[in-house]
ROTI-12807 format. One record per residue: residue in one letter; x, y, z of N, C-alpha, C in turn. Coordinates in pm, whole numbers, plus 50000, padded with zeros to 5 digits. Layout:
N
AXYZXYZXYZ;...
This chain:
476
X271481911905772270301908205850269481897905773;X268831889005812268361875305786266811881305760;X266511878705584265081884705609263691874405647;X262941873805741262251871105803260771867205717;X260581859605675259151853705611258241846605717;X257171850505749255901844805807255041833405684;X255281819105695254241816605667252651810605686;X251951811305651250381809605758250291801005676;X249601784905743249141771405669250621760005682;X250361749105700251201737505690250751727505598;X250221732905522249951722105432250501718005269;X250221715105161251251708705071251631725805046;X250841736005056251521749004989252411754505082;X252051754405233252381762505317254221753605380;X253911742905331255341732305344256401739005253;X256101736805111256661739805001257111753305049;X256231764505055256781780405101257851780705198;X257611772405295258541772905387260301769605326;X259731757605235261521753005209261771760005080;X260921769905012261471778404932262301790504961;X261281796305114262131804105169263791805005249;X263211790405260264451784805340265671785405251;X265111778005115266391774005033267021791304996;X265891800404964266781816904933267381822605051;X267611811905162268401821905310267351831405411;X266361827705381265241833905490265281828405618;X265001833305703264511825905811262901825805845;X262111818305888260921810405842260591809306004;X258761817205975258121808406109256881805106043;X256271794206071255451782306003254331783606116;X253161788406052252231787506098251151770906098;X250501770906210249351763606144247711758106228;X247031762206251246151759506328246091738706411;X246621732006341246691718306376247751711506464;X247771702706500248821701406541249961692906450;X249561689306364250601683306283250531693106178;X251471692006088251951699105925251121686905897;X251071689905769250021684705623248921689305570;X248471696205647246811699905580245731691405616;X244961688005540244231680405499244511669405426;X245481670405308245541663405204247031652105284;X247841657505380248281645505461248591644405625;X247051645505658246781645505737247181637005820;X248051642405952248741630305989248111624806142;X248611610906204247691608006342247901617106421;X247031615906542247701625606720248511617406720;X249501630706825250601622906876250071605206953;X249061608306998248751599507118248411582707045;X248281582906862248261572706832249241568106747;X249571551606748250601545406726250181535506582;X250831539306440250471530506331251791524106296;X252201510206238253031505906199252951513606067;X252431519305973252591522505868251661535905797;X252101544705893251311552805890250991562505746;X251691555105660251581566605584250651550405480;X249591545805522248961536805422248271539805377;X247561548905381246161558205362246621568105294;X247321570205259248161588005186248901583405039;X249101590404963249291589404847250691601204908;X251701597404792252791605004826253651604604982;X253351597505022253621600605160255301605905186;X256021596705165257481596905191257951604005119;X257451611505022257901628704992257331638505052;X256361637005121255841646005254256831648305359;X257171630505404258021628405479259291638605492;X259821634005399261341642005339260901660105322;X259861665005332259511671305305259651681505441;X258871673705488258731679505636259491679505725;X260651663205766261761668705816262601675205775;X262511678905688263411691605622263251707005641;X261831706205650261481719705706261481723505847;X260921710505911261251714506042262131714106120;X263221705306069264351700806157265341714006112;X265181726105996265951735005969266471741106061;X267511749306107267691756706196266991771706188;X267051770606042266361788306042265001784106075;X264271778206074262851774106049261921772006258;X261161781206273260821780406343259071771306355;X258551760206401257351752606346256381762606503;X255251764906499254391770606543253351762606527;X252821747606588251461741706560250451749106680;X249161746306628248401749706712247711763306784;X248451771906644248561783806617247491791006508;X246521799506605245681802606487245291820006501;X245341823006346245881833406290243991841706299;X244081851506382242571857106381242681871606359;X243711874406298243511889406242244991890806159;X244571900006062245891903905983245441922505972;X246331926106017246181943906018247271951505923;X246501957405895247151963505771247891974405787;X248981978005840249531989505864249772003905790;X249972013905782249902022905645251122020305566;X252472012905609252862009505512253921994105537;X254531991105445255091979705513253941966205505;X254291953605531254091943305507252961942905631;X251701936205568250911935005686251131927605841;X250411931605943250801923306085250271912206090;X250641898206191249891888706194249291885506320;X248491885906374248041878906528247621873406525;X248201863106622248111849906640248051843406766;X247441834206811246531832606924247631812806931;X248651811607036249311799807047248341792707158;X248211776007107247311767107232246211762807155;X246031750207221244921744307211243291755607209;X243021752107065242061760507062240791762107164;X240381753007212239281749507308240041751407467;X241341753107447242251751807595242451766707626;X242171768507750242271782507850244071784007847;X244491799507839245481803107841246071807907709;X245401809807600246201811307464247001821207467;X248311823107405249021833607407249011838107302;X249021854407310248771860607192249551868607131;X250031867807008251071872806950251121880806840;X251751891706809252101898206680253361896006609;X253381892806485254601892206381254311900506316;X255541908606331255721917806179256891913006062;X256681905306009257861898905914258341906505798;X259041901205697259611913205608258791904705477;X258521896605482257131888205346256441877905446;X255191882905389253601870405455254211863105310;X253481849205306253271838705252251791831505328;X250491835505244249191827805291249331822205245;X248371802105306248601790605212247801784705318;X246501794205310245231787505419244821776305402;X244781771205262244061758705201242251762505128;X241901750405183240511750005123239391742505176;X237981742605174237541733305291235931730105169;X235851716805182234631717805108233341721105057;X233181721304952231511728004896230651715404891;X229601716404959228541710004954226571716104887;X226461713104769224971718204757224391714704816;X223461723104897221951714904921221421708704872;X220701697104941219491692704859218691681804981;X217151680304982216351678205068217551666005165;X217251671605286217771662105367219671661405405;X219881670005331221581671805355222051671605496;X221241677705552221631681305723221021670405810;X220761659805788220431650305879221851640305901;X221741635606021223351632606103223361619905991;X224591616605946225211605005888225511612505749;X225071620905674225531630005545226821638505545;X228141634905529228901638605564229891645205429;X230961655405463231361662405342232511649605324;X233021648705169233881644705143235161640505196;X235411652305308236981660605320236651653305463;X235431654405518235401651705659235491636705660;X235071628305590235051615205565236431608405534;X237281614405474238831613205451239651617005583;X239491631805655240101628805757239431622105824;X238351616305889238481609506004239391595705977;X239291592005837239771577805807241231580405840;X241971594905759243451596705766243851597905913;X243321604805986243541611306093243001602606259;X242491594306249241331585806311241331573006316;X241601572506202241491559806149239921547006182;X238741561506186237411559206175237131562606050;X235551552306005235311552605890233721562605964;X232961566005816231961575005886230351567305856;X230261551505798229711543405815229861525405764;X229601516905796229741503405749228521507705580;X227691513805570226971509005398227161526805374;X227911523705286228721542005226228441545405051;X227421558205059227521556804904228081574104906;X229231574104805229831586004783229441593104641;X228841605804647228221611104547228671622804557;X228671632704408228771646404392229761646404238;X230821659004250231821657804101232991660604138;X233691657404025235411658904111235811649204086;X237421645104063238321636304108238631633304272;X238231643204359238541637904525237611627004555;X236321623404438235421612204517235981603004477;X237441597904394238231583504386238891583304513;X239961592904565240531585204690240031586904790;X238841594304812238151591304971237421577304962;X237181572304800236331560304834237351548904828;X238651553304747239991547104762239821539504946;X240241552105026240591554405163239551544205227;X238321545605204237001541805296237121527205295;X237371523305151237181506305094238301503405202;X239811508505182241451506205244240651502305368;X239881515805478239641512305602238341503305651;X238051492005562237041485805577235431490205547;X235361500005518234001504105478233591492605353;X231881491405341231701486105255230661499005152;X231581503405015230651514004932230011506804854;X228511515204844227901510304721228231517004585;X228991524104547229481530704431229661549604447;X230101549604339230681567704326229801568104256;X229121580104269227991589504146228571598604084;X229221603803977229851615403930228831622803900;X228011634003930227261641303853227351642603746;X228581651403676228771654703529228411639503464;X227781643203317227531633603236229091627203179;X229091614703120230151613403024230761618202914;X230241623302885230371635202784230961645202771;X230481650002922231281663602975232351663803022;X232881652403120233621648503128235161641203056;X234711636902912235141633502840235881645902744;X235181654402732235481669002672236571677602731;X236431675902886236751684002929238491677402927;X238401664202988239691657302950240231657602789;X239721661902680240441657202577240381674102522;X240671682202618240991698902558242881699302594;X243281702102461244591703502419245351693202518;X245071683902368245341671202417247031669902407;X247691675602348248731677302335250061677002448;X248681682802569249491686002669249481671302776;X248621659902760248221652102813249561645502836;X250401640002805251731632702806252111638602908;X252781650702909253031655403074252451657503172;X250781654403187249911647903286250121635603328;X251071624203271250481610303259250461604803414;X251661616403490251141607203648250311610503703;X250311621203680248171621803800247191615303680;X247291615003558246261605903502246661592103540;X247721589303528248091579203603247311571203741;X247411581103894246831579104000245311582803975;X244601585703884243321589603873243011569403809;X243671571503743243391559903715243621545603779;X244461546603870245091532403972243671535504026;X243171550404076241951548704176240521540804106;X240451542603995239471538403904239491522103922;X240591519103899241211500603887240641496904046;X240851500604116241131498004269239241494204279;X238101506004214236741502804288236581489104178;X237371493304040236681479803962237521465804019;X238311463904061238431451004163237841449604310;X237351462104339236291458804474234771458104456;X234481460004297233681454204225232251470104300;X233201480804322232381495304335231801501204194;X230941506204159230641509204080230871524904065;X231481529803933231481542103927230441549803781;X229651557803834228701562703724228641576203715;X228711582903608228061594903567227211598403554;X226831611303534225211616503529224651610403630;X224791608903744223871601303839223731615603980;X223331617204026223491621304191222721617504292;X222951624804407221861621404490221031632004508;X219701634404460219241645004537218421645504623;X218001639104777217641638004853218261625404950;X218211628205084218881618405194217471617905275;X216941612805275215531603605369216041593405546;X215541597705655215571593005750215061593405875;X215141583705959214011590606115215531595806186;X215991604706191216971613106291218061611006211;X217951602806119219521601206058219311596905966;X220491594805865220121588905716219831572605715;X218701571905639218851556305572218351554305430;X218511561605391218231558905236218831572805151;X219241568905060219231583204957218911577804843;X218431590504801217771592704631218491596104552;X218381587104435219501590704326218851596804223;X219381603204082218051604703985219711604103853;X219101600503768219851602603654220051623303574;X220741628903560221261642603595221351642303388;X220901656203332221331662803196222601668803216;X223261673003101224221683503137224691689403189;X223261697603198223111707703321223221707503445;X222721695403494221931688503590220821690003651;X220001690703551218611687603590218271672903583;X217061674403665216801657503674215911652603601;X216551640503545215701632103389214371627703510;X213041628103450212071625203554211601608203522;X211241603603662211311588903638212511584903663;X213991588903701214901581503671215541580003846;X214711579103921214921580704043215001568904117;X216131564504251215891555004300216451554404402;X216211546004457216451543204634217551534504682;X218281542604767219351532004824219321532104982;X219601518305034219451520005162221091523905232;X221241528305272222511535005342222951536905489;X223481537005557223841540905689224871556205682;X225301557605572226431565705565226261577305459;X226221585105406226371591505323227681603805281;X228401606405157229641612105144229341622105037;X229621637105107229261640904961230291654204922;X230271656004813231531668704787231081675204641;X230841686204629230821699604502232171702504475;X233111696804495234331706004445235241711904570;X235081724904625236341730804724235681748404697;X235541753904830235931769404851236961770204907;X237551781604839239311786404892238741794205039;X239761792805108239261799405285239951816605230;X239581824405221239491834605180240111847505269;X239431844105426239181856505497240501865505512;X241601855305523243611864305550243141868105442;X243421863305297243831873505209243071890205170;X241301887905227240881896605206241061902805314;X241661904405430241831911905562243241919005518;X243901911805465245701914805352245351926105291;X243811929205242243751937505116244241932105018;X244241917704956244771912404837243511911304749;X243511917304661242471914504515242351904204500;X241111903204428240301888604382240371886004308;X240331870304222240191870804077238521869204041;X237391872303995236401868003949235631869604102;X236241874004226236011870404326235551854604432;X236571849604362236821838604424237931836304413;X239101837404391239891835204432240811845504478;X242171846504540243481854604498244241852804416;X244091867704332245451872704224246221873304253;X247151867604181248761867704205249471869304075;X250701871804070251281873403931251701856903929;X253291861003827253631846203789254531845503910;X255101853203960255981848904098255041849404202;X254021845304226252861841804365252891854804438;X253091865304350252581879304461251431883804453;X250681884404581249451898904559249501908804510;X248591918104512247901928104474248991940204632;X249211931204728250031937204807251241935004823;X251771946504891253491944804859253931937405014;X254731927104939255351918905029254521905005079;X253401904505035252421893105059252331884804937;X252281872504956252251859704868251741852904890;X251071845204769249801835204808249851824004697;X250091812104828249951796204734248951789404775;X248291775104723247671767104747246081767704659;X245401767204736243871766104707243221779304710;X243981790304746243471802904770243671809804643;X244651805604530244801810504385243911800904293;X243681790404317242781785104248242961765804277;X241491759904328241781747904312242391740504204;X243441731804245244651732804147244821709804236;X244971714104359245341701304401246821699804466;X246901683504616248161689604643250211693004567;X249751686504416251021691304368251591702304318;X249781711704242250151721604229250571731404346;X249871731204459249871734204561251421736704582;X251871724004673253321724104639254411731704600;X254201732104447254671742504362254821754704381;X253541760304333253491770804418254051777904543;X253831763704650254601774804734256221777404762;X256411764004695258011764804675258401778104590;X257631780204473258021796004405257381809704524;X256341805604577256461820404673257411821804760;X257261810904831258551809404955259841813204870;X259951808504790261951817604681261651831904686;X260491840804628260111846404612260361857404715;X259921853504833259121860404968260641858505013;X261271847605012262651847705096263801854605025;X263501866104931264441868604820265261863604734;X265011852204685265181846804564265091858304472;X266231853304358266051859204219264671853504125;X264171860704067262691856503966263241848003889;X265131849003813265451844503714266521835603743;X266681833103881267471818203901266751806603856;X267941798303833267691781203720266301776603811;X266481774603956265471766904039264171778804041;X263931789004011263001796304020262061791803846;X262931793403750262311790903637261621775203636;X262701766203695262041750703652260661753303744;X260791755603865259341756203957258351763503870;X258631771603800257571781203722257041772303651;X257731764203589257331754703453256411747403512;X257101739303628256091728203681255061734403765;X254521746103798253351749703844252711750703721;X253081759103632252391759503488251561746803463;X252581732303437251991724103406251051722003525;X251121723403639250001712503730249071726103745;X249071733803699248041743203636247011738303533;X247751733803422247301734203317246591718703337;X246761707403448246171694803456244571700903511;X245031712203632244051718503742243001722603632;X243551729703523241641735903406241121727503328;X242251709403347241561702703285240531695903342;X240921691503451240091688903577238381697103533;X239051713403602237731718503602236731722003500;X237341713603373236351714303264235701701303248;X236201692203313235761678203321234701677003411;X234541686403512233641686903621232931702403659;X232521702103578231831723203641230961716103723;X230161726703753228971725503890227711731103765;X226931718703724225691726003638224961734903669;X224161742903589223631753703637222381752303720;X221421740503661220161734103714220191726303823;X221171731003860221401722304060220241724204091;X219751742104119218841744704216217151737804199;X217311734604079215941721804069215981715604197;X217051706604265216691695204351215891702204483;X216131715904469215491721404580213921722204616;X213701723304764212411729104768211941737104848;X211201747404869210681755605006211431753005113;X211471740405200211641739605288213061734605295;X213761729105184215191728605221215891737605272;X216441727505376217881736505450218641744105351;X218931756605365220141762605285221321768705329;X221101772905466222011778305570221521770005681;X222931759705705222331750505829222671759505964;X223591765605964223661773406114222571779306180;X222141791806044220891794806096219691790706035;X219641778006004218001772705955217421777505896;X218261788305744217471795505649217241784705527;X216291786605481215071778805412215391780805271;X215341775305164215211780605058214371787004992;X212701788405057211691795605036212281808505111;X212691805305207212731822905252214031827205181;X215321820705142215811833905063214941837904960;X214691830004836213871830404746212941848804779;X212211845304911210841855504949211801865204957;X213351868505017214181880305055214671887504927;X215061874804861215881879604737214441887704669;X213691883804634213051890204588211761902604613;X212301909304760211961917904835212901928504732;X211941941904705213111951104603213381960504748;X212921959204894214151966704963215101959305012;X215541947205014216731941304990217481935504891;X217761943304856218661945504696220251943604701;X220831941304833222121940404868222381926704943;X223371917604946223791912104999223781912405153;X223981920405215224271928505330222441927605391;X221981936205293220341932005310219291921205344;X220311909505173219171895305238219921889205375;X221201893005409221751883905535221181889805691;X220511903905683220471904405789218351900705780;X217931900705675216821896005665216241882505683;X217441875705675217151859505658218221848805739;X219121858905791219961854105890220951848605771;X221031838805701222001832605607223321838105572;X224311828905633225661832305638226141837705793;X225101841105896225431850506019225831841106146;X225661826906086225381816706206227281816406238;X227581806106328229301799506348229571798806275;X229441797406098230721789306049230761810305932;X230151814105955230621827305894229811827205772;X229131821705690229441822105555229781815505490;X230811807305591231931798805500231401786105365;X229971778205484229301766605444228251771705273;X227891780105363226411786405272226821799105213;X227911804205181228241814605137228131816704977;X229361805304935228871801004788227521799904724;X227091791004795225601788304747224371797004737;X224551805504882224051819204867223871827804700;X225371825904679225591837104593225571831504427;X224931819604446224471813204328223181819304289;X222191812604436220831814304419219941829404444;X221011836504491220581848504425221861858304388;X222091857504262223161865504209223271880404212;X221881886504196222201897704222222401907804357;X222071896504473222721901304632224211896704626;X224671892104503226091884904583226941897004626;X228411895104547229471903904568230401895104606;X231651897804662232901896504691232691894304833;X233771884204848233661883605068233811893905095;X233711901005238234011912105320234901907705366;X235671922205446237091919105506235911918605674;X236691908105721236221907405871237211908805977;X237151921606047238721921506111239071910806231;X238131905306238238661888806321238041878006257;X239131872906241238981858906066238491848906153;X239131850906281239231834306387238181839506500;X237611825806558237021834706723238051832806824;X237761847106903238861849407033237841853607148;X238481849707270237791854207347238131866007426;X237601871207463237231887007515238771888507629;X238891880607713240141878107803241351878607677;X241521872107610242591871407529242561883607408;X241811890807436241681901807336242281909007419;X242141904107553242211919807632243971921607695;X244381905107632245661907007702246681917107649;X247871920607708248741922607559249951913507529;X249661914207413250011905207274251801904007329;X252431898207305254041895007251254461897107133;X255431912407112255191918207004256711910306942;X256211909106820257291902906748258271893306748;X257991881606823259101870806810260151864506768;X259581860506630260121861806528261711865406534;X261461880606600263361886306632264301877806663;X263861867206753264911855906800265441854106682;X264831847806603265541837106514266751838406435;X267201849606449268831851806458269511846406540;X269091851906700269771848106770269781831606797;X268461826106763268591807006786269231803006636;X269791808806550270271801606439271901805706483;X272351812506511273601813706595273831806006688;X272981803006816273151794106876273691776106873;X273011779606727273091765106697274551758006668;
C-alpha cells in the first residue's frame, strides 16, 4: 500500500516536501491556498496574464521551474490550488485530520473536505512583521512582502517616489524588484547600526566560504542600488509617516543600538509610497491546532529529521525558524523523505541534512546582523495605532496592561479589543507581546485557523480523497 503524505503550503518548503516525498515512493496531495505553487518568495502571474519572461523579477527562477514541473506533472502527486486548510483535528490517535475548504475563496460553493493521510507535512510559510510607529496605518505605507508581490504577481509597483525602511536582508530585493519595475526609490534605511551588523556577519567566520552564494546575491543586490545611485544606510529609520488621507512625507531619525532615537537627528522626506518590514512571523495556527510544541514560543520544534512534538507530523519552512527560501527548500525536501518513509540514514537524506545545517547556520547569521532593538517602543505615542483592526491605541494597552485585574493575556484582549479584529492576532500579535510581556504567552489553539461560512460548515465534508491516488497512479 502506497503511504499517503498530505502536504499543506506550495511554497519553497511545501515544493521541496512534496518531491521528497515523492522521491521515498509516497504518494502526495499538495495543498495551497493560491492559485499558483511558490509562495510568496515565487510568486507567480494569474493565469489570465501573459509575460515574455516571466521569471524577471525572481531570483532562482528556473530551479523553481524544474522544480515544480516535477512535482506536479508526477503521477503520484496530486496539486490542490485554491485550497484552504481551516481546521486540523486531532484524533485520539493516529496522524492528525485535515479540512479543507476547495474554491475560490470569496466564490460561493466551496467544497469541503477531510484527509486523513499516513504523515502531515506543514510548510504554511510566513507573512510580515511590521512595528508601529505614528502614522503606519495611513493608505500608501505598505509591508515589504505586499510591495514585492504586487510587483511579482501584478506587475504593479505600490508608488512612483518609494522609500523602503526597517531591518533585514528582504529590504535589497524588494527595492531590487521596485527599481526592475520602474519605481523611482529614494534609498533603503537599515535600522541596525553598522556595527551590529558587521558583528553579526563576522561570527564564526570560518563558516563564511560556504555562504559565498547568498553573500554573493546579498551583494549583486547592494551593486544594483549603487549603480541606480539608491542609497543604502544604517542606523537610520522611519519613525513617523505624515499625511492628509495618505502618506506624503516620512520621518527619518538616526537610531543607537538599541534603537532609540539620537535627538535632533530627524528629517523629512517627501514620498508618495512608503515600504516597510521588521523581519517575518511564522503563521503558526496548523501547527498549534497539530498540538506541535513551540520553541521559545515562536516557533515549531522539530528534531533533525523535521518531526514534531507529534507523531507523524512534520514541519518545514518559516514555521521552524526564519531561515529564507533555500533553507526552506531543504528542509522540506528532508521532511517530505522523512514523512514519505525514507531511511534517516540514506546517502540523499544525510547530504540534505548537511545543506539545511549550512543554510541554517547563514539563517543565525542573518539574525545576528539584524535583531529588532529593544527601544523600538520610544517611537511610540498615546495615540498610536497598535492594533489596526480594532483601533487599539498604545495608551490604552499601556492603561490595560497595567490594570492588576488584567494580569492575563486573555484579559488585556478582551479589555482592549487588540488582536480580536479580522486578521486574528496575526498583525498585532507579536507586538502585543513585546509591549506588555507579562500578558504574553504562547498562541492559542483556535479550532478554525481559516474563516468558513456557516452553509459550508453545515455541509458534509468528502471524507478522504486522497484514497484515489492509487487508483489514478495505476491508471496511468
Amino acid at each position: 500500500m502506497t503511504r499517503r503524505v498530505v502536504v499543506v503550503g506550495a511554497g519553497p518548503a511545501g515544493l521541496g516536501a512534496a518531491a521528497g516525498a515523492l522521491r521515498a515512493g509516497a504518494a502526495v496531495t499538495l495543498l495551497d491556498a493560491a492559485e499558483n505553487p511558490g509562495g510568496q518568495y515565487h510568486r507567480m502571474l494569474p493565469g489570465a496574464f501573459a509575460a515574455a519572461d516571466p521569471g524577471r523579477l525572481h531570483h532562482g527562477w528556473r530551479g523553481f521551474e524544474r522544480l515544480r514541473d516535477h512535482v506536479l506533472g508526477h503521477a503520484r502527486c496530486d496539486w490542490w490550488p485554491e485550497s484552504a486548510v481551516w481546521a486540523v483535528e486531532r484524533p485520539d490517535r493516529g496522524v492528525p485530520h485535515v479540512h479543507v475548504l476547495r474554491g475560490e475563496a470569496d466564490g460561493a460553493g466551496r467544497a469541503r473536505h477531510v484527509l486523513v493521510p499516513d504523515a502531515l507535512v506543514l510548510a504554511p510559510g510566513a507573512h510580515d512583521r511590521v512595528l508601529p510607529f505614528p502614522g503606519w496605518e495611513l493608505p500608501g505605507v505598505h509591508t515589504a512582502g505586499a510591495a514585492q508581490a504586487l510587483v511579482k504577481g501584478e506587475r504593479l509597483v505600490i508608488g512612483d517616489s518609494v522609500l523602503i525602511a526597517g531591518t533585514g536582508p528582504f529590504l535589497l530585493p524588494v527595492a531590487a524588484s521596485l527599481l526592475d519595475a520602474g519605481a523611482a526609490v529614494h534609498g533603503v534605511l537599515e535600522a541596525n547600526t553598522a556595527s551590529t551588523v558587521a558583528r553579526g556577519w563576522g561570527r564564526r567566520p570560518w563558516e563564511l566560504p560556504a555562504e559565498s552564494g547568498k553573500a554573493g546575491e546579498l551583494a549583486g543586490y547592494l551593486g544594483l542600488l549603487a549603480r541606480r545611485r539608491v542609497p543604502y544606510r544604517t542606523g537610520r529609520a522611519v519613525v513617523e509617516a505624515r499625511g492628509d488621507g495618505r502618506v506624503e512625507e516620512a520621518v527619518t531619525a538616526r537610531l543607537r543600538p538599541d534603537w532609540s532615537v539620537v535627538p535632533g537627528t530627524e528629517r523629512t522626506i517627501a514620498v508618495d509610497a512608503l515600504c516597510v518590514t521588521h523581519g517575518f512571523s511564522p503563521r503558526l495556527e496548523l501547527p498549534v491546532a497539530a498540538g506541535c510544541a513551540l520553541r521559545d514560543g515562536a516557533f515549531t520544534e522539530v528534531d533533525a529529521d523535521q518531526r514534531t512534538s507529534v507523531p507523524g507530523v512534520h514541519a518545514a519552512g518559516e514555521i521552524t525558524g526564519i531561515a529564507g527560501a533555500q533553507a526552506a527548500r531543504t528542509e522540506g525536501l528532508l521532511a517530505g523523505w522523512i514523512a514519505g518513509g525514507g531511511a534517516p540514514d540514506a546517502p540523499e537524506a544525510v547530504r540534505t541534512r548537511r545543506s539545511r545545517d549550512r543554510a541554517r547556520a547563514f539563517a543565525a547569521r542573518l539574525a545576528a546582523a539584524h535583531p529588532i532593538g529593544a527601544a523600538w517602543p520610544g517611537w511610540l505615542r498615546p495615540e498610536t495605532v497598535v492594533c489596526r483592526c480594532e483601533e487599539t491605541t498604545y495608551g490604552a494597552l499601556l492603561s490595560a496592561g497595567g490594570d492588576p485585574s488584567r494580569n492575563s493575556a486573555h484579559a488585556v484582549r478582551l479589555g482592549t479589543r487588540a488582536g480580536l479584529g479580522p486578521c486574528q492576532g496575526r498583525i498585532c500579535g507579536p507586538t502585543v507581546a513585546e509591549l506588555l510581556p507579562d500578558a504574553g504567552g504562547n498562541p492559542h489553539h483556535r479550532p478554525v485557523a481559516q474563516p468558513i461560512r456557516l452553509g459550508e460548515l453545515a455541509q458534509p465534508p468528502v471524507e478522504n480523497p486522497i484514497e484515489n491516488t492509487d487508483r489514478k497512479e495505476s491508471a496511468r
